[in-house]
C-alpha positions as CSV (number, residue, x, y, z in Angstrom):
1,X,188.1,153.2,228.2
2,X,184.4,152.7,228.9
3,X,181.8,150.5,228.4
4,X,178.5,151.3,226.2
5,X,175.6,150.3,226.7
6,X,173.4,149.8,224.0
7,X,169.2,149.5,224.9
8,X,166.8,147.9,222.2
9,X,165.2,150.6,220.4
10,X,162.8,150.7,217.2
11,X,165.9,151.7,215.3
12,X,167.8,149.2,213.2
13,X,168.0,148.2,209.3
14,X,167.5,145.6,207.2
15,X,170.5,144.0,206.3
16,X,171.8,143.8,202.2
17,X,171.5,140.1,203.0
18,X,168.3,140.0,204.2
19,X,166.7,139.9,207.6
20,X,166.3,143.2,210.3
21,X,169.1,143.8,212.0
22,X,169.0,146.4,215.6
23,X,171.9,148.0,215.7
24,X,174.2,145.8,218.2
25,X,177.6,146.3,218.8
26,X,179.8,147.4,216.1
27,X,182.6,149.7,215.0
28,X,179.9,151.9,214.0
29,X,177.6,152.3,217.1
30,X,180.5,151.8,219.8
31,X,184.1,152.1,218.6
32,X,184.5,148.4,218.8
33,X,187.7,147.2,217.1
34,X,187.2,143.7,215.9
35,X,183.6,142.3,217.2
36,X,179.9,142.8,215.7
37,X,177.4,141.7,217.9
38,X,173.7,141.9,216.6
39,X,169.9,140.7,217.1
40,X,168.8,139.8,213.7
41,X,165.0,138.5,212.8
42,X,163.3,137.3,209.7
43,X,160.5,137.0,208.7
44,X,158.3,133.4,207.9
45,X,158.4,132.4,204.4
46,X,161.4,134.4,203.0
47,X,164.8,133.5,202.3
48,X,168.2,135.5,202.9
49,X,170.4,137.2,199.5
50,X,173.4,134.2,199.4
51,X,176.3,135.5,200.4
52,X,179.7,135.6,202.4
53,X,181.7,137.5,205.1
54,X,184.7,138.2,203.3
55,X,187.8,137.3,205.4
56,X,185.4,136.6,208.7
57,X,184.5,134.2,210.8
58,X,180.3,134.6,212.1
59,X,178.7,133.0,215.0
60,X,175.1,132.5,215.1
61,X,173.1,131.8,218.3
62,X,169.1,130.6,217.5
63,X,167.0,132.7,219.9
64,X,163.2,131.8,218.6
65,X,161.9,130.0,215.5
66,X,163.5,127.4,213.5
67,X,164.9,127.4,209.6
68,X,167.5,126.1,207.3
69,X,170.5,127.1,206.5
70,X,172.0,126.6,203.0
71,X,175.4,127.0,202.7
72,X,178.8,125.4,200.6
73,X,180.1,127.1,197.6
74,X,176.9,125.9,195.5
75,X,174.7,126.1,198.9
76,X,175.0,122.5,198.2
77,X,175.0,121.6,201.9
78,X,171.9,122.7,204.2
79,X,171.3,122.5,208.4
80,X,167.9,122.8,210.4
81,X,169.0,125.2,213.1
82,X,166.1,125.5,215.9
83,X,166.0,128.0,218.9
84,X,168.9,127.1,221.1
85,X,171.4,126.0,218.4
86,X,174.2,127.8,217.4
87,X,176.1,127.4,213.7
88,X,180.1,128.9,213.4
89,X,180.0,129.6,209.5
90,X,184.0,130.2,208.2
91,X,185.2,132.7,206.9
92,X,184.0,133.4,203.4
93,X,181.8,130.0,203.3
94,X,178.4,131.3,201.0
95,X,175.7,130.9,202.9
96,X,171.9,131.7,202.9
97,X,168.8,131.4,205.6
98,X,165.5,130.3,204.6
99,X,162.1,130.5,206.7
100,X,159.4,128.6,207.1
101,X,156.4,129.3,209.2
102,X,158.5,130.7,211.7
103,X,159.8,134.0,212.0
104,X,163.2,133.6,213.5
105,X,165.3,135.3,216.1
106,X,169.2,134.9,216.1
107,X,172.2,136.5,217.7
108,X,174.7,136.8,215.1
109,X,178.5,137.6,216.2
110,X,181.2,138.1,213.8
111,X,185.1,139.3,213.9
112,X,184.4,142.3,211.5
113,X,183.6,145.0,213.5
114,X,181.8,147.0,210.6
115,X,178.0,146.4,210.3
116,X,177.5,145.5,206.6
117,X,181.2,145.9,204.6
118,X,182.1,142.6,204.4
119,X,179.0,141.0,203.4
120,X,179.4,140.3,199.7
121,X,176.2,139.3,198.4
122,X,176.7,136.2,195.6
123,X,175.2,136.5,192.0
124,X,174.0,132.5,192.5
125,X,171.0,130.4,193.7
126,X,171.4,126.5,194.9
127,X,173.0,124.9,192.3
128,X,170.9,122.0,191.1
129,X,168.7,122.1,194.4
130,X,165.3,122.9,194.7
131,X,164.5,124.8,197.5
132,X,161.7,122.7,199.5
133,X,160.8,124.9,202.3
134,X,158.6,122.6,204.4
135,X,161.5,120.6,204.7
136,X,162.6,120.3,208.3
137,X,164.2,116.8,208.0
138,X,167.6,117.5,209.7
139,X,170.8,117.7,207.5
140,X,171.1,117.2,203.8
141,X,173.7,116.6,201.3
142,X,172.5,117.2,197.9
């Protein structure tokens, strides 16, 4: 057994969900069995497809930038996460990022080893919630 090394290159994709993605650690890029590790940024002003990780848990660690994170099964719920937070999201929880001003760097880890498979993207906005993007007020219940 070995250990791979993966350098930052220009190469990468933009994820179904939204965001870039460079290619981390994944069964694809390294034979790993049951980790994905990735570097994802998106852009100001934009918000991510709602959707889930079917059947697994995902880790995110806030590098640069700072947005909301909708999430609950009518992405009823929403967190400001700002560089240096992290956020577990369950398995199969809906979830969704949105931007402001910032474009935002995270480190996203998750126990599917595949790159994109499990993420089911969700035919459903914010049920009964307006979508305020300046707001940066902490945590909300709606």
């Amino acid at each position: 057994m070995e250990c791979t090394v993966l350098r930052k290159s220009s190469a990468g994709y933009r994820g179904k969900q939204g965001g870039y993605f460079f290619q981390g650690i994944s069964a694809e890029s390294c034979g790993s069995q049951r980790l994905c590790l990735h570097v994802v940024t998106v852009p100001p002003h934009t918000q991510g497809a709602p959707h889930v990780h079917a059947g697994h848990e995902s880790g995110i660690y806030v590098v640069r930038g700072t947005h909301t994170i909708r999430y609950g099964h009518a992405l009823e719920f929403s967190q400001v996460l700002r560089a240096g937070d992290m956020v577990y999201i369950p398995a199969d929880v809906p979830h969704m990022p949105v931007t402001t001003e910032d474009e935002v760097v995270a480190i996203v880890a998750r126990t599917d080893p595949h790159e994109q498979e499990s993420v089911h993207l969700l035919d459903r906005e914010p049920s009964g919630v307006e979508l305020v993007l300046s707001d940066l007020t902490g945590a909300v219940r709606s």
